[in-house]
C-alpha positions as CSV (number, residue, x, y, z in Angstrom):
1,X,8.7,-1.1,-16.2
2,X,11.2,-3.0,-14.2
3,X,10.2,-3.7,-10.4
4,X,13.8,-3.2,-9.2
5,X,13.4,-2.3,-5.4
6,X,10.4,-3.1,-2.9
7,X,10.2,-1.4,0.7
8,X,7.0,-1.5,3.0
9,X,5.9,-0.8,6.8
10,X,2.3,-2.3,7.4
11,X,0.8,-3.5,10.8
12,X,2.9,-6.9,10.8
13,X,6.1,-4.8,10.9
14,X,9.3,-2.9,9.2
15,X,10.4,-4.0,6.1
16,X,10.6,-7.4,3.8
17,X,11.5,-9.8,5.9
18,X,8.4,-8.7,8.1
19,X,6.3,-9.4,5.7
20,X,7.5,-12.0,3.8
21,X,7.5,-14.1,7.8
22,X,3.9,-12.8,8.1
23,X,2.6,-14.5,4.5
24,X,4.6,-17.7,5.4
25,X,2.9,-17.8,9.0
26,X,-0.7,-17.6,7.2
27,X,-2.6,-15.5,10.4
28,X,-4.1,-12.6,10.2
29,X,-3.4,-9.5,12.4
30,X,-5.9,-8.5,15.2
31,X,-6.8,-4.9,15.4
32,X,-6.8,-2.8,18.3
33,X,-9.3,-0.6,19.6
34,X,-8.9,2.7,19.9
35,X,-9.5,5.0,23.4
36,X,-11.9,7.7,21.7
37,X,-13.6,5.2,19.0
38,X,-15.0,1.8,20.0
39,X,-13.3,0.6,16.5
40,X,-10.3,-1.5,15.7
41,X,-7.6,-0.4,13.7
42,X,-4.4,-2.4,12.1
43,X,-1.4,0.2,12.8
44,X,2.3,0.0,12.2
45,X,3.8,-0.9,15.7
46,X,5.5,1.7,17.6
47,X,8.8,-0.3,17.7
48,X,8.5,-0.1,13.9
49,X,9.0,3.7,13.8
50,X,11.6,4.3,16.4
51,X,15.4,3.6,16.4
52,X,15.9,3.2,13.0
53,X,18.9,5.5,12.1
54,X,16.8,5.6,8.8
55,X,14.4,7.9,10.8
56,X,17.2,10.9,12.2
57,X,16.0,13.2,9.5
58,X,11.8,12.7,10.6
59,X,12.7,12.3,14.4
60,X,10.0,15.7,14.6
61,X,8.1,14.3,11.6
62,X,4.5,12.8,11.9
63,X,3.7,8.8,11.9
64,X,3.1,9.8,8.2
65,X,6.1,10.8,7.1
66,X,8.0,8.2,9.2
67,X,6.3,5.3,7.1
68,X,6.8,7.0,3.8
69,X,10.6,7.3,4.5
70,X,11.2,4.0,6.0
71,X,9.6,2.2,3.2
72,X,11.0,4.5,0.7
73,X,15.0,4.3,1.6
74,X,14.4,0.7,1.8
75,X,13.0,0.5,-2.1
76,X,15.9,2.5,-3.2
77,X,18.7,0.6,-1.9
78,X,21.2,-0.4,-4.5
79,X,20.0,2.2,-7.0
80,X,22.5,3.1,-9.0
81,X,20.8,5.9,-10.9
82,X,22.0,9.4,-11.0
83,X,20.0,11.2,-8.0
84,X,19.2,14.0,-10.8
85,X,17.4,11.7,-13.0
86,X,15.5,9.6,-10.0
87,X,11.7,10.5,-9.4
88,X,9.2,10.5,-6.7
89,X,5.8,9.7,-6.8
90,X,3.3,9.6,-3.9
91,X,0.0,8.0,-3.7
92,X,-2.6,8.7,-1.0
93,X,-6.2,8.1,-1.0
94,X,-6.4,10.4,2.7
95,X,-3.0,11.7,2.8
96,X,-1.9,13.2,6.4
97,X,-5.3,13.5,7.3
98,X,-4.7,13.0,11.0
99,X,-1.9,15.4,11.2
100,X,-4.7,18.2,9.3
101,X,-7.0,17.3,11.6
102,X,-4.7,18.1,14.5
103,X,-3.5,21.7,12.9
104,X,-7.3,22.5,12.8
105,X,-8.2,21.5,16.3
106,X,-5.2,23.4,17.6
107,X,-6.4,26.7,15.4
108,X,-9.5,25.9,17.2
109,X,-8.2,25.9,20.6
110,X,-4.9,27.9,20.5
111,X,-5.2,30.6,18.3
112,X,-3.6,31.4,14.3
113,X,-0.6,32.6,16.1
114,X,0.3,29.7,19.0
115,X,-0.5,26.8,16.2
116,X,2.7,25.0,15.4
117,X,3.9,25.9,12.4
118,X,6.0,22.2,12.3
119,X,2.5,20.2,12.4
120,X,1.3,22.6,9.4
121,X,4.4,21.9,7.2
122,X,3.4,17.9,8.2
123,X,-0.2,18.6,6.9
124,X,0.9,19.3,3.4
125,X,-0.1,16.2,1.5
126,X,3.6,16.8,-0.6
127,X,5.5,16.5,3.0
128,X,6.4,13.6,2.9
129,X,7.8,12.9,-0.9
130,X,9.7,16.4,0.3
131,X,11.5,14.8,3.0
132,X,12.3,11.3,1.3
133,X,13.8,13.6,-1.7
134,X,15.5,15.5,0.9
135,X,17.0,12.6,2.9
136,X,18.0,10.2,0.2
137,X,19.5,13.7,-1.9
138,X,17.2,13.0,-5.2
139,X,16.8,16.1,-7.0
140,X,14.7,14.5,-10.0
141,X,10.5,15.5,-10.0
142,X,8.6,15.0,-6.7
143,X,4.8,14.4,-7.2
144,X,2.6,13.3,-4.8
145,X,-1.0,11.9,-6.3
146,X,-4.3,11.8,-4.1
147,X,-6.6,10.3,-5.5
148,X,-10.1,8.2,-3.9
149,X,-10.4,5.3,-6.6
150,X,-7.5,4.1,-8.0
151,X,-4.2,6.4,-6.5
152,X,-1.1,3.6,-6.8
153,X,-2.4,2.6,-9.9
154,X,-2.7,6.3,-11.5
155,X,1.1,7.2,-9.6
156,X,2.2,4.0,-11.3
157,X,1.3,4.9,-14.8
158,X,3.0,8.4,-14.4
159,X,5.8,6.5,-13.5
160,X,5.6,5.0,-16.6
161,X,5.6,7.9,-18.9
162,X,8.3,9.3,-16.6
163,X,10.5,6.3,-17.9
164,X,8.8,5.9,-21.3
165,X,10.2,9.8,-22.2
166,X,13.2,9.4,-20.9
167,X,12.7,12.1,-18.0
168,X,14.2,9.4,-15.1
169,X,16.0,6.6,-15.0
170,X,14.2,5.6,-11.6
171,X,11.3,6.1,-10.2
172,X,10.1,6.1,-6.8
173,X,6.5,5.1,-6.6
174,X,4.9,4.5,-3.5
175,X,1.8,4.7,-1.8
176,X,0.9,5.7,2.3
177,X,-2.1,6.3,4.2
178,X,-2.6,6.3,8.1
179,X,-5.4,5.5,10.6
180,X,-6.6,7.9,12.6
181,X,-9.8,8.6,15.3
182,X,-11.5,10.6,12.6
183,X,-11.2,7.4,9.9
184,X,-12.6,5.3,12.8
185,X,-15.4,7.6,13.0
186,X,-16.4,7.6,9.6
187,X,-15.8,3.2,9.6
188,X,-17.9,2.9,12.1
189,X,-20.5,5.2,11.0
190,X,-20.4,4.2,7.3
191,X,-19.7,0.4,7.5
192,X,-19.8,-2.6,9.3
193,X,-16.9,-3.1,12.4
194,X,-15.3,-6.1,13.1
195,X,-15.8,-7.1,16.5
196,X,-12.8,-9.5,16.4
197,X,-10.3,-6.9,14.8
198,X,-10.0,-8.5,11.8
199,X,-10.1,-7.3,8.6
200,X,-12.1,-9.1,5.7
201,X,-13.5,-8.7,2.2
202,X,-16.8,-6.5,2.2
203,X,-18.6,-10.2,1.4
204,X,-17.8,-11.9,4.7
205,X,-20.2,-13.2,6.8
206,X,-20.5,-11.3,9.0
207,X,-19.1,-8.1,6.7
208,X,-16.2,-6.5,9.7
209,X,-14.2,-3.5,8.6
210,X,-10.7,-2.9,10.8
211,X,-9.2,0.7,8.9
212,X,-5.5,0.0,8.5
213,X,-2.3,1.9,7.5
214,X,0.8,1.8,6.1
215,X,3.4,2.6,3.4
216,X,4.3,0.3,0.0
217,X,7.4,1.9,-2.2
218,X,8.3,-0.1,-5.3
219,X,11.3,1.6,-7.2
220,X,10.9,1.0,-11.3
221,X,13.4,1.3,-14.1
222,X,14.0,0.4,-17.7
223,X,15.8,-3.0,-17.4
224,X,15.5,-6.9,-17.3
225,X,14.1,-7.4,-14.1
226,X,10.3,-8.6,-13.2
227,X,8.4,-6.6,-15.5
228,X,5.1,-4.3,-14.1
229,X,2.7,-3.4,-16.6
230,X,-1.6,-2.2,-15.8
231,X,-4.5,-2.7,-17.5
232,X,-8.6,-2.5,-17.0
233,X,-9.4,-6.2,-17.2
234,X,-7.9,-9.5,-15.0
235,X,-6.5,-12.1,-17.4
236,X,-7.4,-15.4,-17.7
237,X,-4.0,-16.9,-18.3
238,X,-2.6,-15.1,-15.3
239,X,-1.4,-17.7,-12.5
240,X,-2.9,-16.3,-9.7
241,X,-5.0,-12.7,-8.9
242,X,-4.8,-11.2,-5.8
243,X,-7.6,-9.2,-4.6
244,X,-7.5,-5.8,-3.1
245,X,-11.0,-7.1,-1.1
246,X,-12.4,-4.6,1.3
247,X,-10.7,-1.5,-0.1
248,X,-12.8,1.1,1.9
249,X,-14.7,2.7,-1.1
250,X,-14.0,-0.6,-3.2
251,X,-16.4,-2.8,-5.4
252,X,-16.1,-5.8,-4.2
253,X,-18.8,-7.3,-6.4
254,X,-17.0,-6.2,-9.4
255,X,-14.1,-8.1,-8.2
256,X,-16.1,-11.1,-7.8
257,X,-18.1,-10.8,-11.0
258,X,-14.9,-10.4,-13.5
259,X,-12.4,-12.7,-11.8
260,X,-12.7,-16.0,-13.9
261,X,-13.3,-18.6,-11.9
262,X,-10.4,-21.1,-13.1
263,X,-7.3,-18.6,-11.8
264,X,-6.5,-19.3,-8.2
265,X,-7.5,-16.3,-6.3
266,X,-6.6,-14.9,-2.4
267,X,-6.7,-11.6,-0.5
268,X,-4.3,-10.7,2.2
269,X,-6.6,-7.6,3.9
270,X,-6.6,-9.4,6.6
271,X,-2.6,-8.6,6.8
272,X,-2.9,-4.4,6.1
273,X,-6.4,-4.1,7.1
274,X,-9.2,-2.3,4.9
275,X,-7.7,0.4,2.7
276,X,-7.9,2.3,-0.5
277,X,-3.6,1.8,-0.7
278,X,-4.2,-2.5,-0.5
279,X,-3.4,-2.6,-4.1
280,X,0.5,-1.7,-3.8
281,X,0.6,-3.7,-0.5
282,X,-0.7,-7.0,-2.5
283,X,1.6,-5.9,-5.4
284,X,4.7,-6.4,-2.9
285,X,2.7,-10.0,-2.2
286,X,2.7,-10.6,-5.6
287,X,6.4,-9.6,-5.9
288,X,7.5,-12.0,-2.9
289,X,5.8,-15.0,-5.0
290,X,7.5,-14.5,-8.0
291,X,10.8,-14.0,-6.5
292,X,10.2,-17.0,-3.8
293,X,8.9,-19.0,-6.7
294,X,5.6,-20.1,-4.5
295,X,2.4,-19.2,-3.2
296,X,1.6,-18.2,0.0
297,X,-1.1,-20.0,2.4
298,X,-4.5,-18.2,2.7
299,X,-4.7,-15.4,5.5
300,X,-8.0,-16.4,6.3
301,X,-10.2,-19.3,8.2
302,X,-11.7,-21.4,5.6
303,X,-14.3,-19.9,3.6
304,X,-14.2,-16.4,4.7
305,X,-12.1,-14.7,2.2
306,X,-14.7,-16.3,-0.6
307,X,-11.9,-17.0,-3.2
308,X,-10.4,-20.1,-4.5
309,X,-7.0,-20.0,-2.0
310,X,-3.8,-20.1,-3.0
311,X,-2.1,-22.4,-6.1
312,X,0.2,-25.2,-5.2
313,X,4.2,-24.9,-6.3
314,X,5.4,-22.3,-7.6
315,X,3.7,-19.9,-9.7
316,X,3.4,-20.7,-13.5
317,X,2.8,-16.9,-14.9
318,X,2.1,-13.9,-13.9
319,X,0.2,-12.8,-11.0
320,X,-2.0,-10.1,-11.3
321,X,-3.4,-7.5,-8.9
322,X,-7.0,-6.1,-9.1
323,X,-8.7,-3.2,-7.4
324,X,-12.4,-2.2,-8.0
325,X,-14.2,1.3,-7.8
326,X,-17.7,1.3,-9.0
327,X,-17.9,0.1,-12.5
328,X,-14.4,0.0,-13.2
329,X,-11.2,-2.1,-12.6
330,X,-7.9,-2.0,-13.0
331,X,-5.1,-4.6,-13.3
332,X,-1.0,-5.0,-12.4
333,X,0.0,-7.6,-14.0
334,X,3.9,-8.7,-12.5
335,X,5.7,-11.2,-15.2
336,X,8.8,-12.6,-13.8
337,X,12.3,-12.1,-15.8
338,X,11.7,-15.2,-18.0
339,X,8.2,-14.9,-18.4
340,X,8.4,-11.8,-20.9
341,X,7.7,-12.0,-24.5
């Protein structure tokens, strides 16, 4: 699979060039607390999700959908792929859970017949894919994945069959989840909180979780351009591996025990905060390198992200992304253009 388009909203901002100026600065983001849960979250900035004329079709839509199309319609600029044979795939470990949570409370309070039925049609996990297909005028297959353990990764190798029979030219593959008061209840009940707001791997001393949110679209074709493949097992020839450390759910002490030690290693949670969706935000990362042609400084302070840091120069192979859930792992592995064989 060709990686042919990246878009993204995370906490740091809208777009590329948002992240690519928060990996150069090399400081992580500081939570805030929310009103009804003593428990810092990393969320996508308000100015983020408002006047973008991107946004006219969601201007009703929840903070859900906005992400998903912003990051989206930024992936899929310059496609030129017939919109009939262009796909969309949606991962989500939670989907819209605060927008469901929001329909049940008003059932709750107002009654089946004084709900809105625009907050129900949000609550549908397939919302969102909906409205990008609708927006951007793609009439190939919609899908939207959810999935606890690995949901990028599984959307990812649909994608790949998608291509692999021919059924699309492109493929939208993206992945969005949200904070919400009811995530910050189950953080803070389940796991530790950081008292500083920021996010770090589940081995930190002292172990801080700060839920975060955001969207990640990569649009894949079959062509000559960085080349995306997965697998269950890192690589020891890989340049670099980027950790999704702290993935709520997530193994870190799988990560730990299969990375081999002479690969420079790093996690940026610290930039998206702790979520089961890190693994297509660190993908972008690892896209950024390759098409920089460097590495990025570590997020955070000195021996608290309990990797290796960062290589030096630019990077001399592919860089590989790995996500843990129990027992198993899985791998994307990014090779630039003239690393393929």
């Amino acid at each position: 699979m060709n990686l042919a388009g990246l878009g993204i909203v995370f906490p740091g901002g809208a777009g590329v060039p948002a992240l690519r100026a928060a990996l150069s600065a090399g400081r992580p983001l500081t939570g805030e607390t929310l009103a009804k849960e003593p428990v810092p979250v990393l969320k996508v900035p308000a100015a983020a999700l408002t006047g973008n004329p991107v946004l006219v079709p969601a201007r009703r839509a929840d903070r859900f959908c906005k992400m998903t199309l912003l990051a989206a319609t930024e992936a899929l600029a310059g496609c030129q792929a017939d919109p009939a044979r262009t796909g969309i795939i949606l991962a989500t470990a939670f989907g819209p859970h605060g927008t469901v949570f929001k329909f049940v409370n008003d059932l709750l309070e107002f009654g089946d017949e004084q709900a809105s039925p625009t907050v129900f049609s949000q609550s549908v996990h397939a919302a969102a894919a909906s409205m990008v297909a609708a927006a951007a005028h793609l009439h190939g297959p919609a899908l939207t994945v959810a999935d606890l353990a690995f949901p990028f990764e599984e959307a990812l190798a649909l994608a790949d069959a998608w291509l692999a029979s021919d059924r699309c030219d492109a493929v939208l593959v993206g992945a969005v989840d949200e904070t919400s008061d009811v995530l910050a209840h189950v953080v803070r009940r389940k796991w530790a909180v950081a008292s500083d707001g920021i996010a770090r791997p589940a081995w930190a001393e002292p172990p801080a979780y700060v839920p975060g949110e955001g969207a990640v679209f990569v649009r894949l074709e079959r062509g000559n351009g960085p080349q995306l493949t997965t697998t269950d097992a890192p690589s020891p020839s890989a340049a670099a591996h980027l950790f999704n450390a702290g993935a709520l759910g997530g193994d870190d002490a799988t990560l730990r025990r299969l990375c081999p030690p002479a690969v420079p290693a790093q996690t940026f949670v610290s930039l998206l905060g702790n979520t089961r969706i890190g693994s297509a935000f660190h993908l972008a990362v690892a896209g950024l390198m390759l098409e920089d042609r460097r590495f990025f400084p570590d997020v955070l302070p000195a021996g608290q992200g309990g990797f290796s840091g960062g290589g030096t120069g630019a990077p001399g192979g592919p860089i590989q992304v790995l996500s843990a859930c129990g027992a198993r792992i899985r791998a994307l592995t990014l090779h630039a253009v003239d690393e393929r064989g």
